[in-house]
C-alpha positions as CSV (number, residue, x, y, z in Angstrom):
1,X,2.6,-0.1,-11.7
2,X,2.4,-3.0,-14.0
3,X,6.0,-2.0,-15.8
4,X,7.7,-1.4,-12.3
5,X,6.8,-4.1,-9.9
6,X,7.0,-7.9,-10.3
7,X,3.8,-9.9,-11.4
8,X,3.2,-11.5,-8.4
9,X,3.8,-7.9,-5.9
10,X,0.9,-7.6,-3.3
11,X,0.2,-4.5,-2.9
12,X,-1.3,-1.8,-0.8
13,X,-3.4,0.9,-1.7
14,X,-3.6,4.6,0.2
15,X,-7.8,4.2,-1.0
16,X,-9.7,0.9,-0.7
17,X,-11.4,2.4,-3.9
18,X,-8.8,1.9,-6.0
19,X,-8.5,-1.3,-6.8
20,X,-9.8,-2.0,-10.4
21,X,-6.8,0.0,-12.0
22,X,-4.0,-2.3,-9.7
23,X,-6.2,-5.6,-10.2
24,X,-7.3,-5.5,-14.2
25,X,-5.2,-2.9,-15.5
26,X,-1.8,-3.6,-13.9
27,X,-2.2,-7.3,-13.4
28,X,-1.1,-7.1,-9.4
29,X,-3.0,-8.7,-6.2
30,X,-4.3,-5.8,-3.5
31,X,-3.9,-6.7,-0.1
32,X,-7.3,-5.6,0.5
33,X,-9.6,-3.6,-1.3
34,X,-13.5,-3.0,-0.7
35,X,-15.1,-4.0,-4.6
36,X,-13.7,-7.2,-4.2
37,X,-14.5,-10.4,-2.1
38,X,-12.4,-12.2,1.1
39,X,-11.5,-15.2,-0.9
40,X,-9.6,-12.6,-3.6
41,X,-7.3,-11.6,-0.8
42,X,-7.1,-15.0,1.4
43,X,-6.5,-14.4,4.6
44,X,-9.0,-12.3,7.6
45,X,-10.4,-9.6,5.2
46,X,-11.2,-7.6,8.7
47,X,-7.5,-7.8,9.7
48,X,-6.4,-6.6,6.6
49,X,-8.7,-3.2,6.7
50,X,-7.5,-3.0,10.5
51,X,-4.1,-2.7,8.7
52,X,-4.9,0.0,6.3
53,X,-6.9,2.1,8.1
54,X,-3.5,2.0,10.9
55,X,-0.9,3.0,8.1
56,X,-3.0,5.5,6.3
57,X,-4.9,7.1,10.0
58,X,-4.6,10.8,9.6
59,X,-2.7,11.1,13.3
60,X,0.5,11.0,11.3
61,X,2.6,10.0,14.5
62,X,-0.1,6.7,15.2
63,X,0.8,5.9,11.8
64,X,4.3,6.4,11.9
65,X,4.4,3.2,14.2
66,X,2.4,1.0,11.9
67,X,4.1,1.8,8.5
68,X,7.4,0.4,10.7
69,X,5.3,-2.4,11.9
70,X,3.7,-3.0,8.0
71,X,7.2,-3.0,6.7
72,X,8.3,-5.9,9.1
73,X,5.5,-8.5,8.7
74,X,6.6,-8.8,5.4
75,X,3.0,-9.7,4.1
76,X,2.8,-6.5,1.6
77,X,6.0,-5.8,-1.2
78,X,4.8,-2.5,-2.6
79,X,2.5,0.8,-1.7
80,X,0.7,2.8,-4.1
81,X,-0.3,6.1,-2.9
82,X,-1.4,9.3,-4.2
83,X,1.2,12.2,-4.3
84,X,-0.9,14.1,-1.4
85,X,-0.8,10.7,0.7
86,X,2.7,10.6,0.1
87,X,3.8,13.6,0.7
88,X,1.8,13.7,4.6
89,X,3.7,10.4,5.7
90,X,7.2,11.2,3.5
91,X,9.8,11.2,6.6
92,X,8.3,8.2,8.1
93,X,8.7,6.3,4.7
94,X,12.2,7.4,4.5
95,X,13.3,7.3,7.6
96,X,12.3,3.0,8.0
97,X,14.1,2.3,4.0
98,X,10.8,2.4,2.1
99,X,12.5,2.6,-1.2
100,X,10.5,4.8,-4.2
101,X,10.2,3.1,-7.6
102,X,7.7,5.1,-9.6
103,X,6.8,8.8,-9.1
104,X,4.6,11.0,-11.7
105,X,2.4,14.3,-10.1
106,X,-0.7,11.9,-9.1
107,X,0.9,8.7,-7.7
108,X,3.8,7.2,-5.9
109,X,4.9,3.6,-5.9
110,X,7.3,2.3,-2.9
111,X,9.0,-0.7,-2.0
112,X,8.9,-1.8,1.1
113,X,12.0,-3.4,1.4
């Protein structure tokens, strides 16, 4: 993550667990993660678990609608997912220009572009 995205890349997170390897180890700002407080994110912490929970819902088609909507509001640069996560919601990512940057058998890194 750290050697493929800019320093200042918010990103989002397939597991609000997952934040102490993007935050301490890669050096990049979550959009929202659950070990760490409001003020780290700025911004309605509520809003931006609404968010996730939308893009990564497991009805597949109710999510296809948000990762279009996530892409347009501009307010996240990059996903990091797992290769499962990935691989449920591929076509959607494809289809609305999600570009991939990284790619190794447990994780995925997109752009959203």
């Amino acid at each position: 993550l750290k050697n493929n995205t800019p320093p200042d890349a918010v990103i989002l997170q397939d597991s609000l667990a997952k934040c102490l390897p993007i935050t301490f180890i890669a050096q990049r700002q979550t959009y929202v993660c659950l070990d760490a407080s409001p003020e780290d994110h700025g911004g309605d912490i509520d809003k931006r678990i609404h968010v996730h929970k939308k893009v990564f819902n497991n009805n597949i088609k109710k999510a296809a609608k948000d990762i279009t909507h996530l892409k347009q509001s501009k307010e996240i640069d990059y996903l990091y997912l797992s290769t499962n996560s990935y691989r449920e919601r591929m076509k959607f990512f494809n289809q609305d220009g999600y570009t991939k940057k990284y790619s190794n058998e447990d994780i995925v890194i997109l752009q959203v572009n």
